[in-house]
C-alpha positions, 0 to 999 in steps of 0.5 A, spaced: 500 500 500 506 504 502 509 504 495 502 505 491 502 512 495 508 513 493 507 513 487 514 511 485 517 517 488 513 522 484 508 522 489 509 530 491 507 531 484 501 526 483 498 528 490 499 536 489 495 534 482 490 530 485 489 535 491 489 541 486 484 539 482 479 537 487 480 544 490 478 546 484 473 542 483 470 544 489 470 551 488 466 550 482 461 546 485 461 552 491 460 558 485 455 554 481 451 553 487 451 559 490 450 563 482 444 559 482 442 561 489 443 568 486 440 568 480 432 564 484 433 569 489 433 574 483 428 570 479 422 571 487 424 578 486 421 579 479 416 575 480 414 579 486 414 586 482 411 584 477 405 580 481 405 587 484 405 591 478 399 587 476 395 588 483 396 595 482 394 597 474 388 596 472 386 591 468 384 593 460 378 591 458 378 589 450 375 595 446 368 591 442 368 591 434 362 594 431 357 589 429 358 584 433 364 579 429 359 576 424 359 575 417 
């Protein structure tokens, strides 16, 4: 098992590579995650002025063509 983490004496440079990659990994993961919290935070925030926009104006009604649509 020693001589697997060794790694053939290179284990600094293949550990390091391993450890670097997952730190990048993980911060990835973590930007993702907290991009997406952002952007559903951002998303409510919308859909809030515009439910509230909508309770404010009043709504219009559709103007009645002459003759009532027929023939």
């Amino acid at each position: 098992m020693w001589d697997f983490l060794r790694m053939g004496g290179y284990w600094p440079y293949v550990w390091s590579a391993y450890g670097i990659t997952f730190l990048l990994l993980l911060g990835l993961v973590a930007w993702t995650v907290r991009l997406r919290r952002r952007r559903h935070r951002e998303l409510a925030e919308a859909e809030a002025k515009l439910d509230a926009g909508r309770a404010e104006a009043p709504r219009r009604l559709r103007p009645v063509r002459a003759g009532g649509g027929e023939g």
